[in-house]
C-alpha positions as CSV (number, residue, x, y, z in Angstrom):
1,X,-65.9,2.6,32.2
2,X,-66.2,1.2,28.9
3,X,-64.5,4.4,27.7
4,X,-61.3,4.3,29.6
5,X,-60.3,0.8,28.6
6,X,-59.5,1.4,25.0
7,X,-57.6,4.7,26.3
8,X,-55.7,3.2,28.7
9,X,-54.7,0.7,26.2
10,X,-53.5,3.5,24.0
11,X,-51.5,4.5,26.7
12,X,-49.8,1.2,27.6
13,X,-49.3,0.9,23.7
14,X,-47.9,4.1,23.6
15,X,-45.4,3.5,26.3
16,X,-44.3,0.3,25.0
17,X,-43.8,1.7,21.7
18,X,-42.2,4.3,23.3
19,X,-39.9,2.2,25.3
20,X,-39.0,0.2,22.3
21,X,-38.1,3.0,20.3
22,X,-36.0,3.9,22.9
23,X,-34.0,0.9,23.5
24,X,-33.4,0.4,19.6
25,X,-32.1,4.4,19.6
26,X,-29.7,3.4,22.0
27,X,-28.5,0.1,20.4
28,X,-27.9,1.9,17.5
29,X,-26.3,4.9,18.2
30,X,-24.0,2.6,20.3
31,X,-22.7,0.7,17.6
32,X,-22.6,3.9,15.4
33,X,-20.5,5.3,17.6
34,X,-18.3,1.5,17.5
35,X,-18.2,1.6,14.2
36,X,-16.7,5.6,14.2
37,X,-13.9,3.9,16.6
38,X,-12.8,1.4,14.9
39,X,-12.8,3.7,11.1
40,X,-10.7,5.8,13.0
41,X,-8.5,3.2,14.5
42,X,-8.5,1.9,10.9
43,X,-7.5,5.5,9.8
44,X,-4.4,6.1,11.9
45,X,-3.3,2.1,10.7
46,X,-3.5,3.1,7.3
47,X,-2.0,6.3,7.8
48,X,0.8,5.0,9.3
49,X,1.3,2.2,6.7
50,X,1.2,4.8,4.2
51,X,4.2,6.9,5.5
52,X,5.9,3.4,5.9
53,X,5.9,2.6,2.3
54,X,6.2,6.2,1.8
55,X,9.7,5.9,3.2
56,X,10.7,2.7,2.0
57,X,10.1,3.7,-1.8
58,X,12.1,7.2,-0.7
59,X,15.0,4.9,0.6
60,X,15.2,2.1,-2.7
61,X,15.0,5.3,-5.2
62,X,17.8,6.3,-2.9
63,X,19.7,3.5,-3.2
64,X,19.0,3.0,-7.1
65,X,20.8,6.8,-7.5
66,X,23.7,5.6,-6.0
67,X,24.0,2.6,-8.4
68,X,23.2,4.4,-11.2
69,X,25.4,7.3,-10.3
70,X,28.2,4.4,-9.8
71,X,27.5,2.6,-13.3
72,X,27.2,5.6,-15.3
73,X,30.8,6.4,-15.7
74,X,31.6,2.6,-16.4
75,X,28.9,3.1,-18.8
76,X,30.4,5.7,-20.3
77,X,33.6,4.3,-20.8
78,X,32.2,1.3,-21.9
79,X,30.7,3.2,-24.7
80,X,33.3,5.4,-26.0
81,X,35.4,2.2,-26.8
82,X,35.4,1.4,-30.6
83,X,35.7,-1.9,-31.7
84,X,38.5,-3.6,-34.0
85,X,36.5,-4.2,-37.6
86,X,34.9,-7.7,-37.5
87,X,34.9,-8.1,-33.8
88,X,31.9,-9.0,-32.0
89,X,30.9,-6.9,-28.7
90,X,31.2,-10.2,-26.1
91,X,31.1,-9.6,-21.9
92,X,34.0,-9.1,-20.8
93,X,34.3,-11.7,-17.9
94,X,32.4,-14.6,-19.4
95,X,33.0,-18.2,-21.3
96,X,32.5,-16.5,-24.8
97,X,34.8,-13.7,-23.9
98,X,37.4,-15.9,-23.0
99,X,37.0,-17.8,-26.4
100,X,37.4,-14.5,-28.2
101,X,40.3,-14.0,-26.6
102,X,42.0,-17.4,-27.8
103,X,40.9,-17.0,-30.8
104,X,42.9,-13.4,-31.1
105,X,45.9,-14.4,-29.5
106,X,46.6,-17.9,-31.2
């Protein structure tokens, strides 16, 4: 009898190993597969977010074509405009412009 004990302990070690390697299987492919959820989930939010900045840098370069596109021809103007000898280029709507324009007159 002496001889069955040690193999029946096999067994019963065998099993619980068995069982244990079982249960830690399944833990871990269970939060393998939670962890592939939530990458995904964290996929489409990024994806999403990217097609929203996407779009809102389409719409500013949008709108900065249609300022430039506005200011160019003042621009142009602008430039073409020669200056009276020993004037200085001033803004036309500010304090020092107004000055200037004292000074010319009177």
């Amino acid at each position: 009898m002496r001889s069955d004990r040690p193999s029946q302990q096999l067994e019963i070690s065998a099993d619980r190993f068995n069982s244990s390697v079982a249960r830690l299987t399944s833990n871990s492919i269970g939060e393998l597969q939670g962890l592939v959820s939530e990458l995904q989930k964290m996929q489409e939010f990024l994806t999403t977010e990217v097609a929203s900045v996407q779009r809102q840098i389409d719409s500013a370069l949008g709108r900065i074509k249609i300022i430039v596109e506005t200011i160019g021809p003042f621009k142009s103007i602008a430039g073409s405009q020669t200056l009276p000898p020993g004037t200085r280029n001033v803004r036309t709507g500010g304090l020092a412009a107004h000055i200037e324009q004292r000074n010319r007159v009177g």
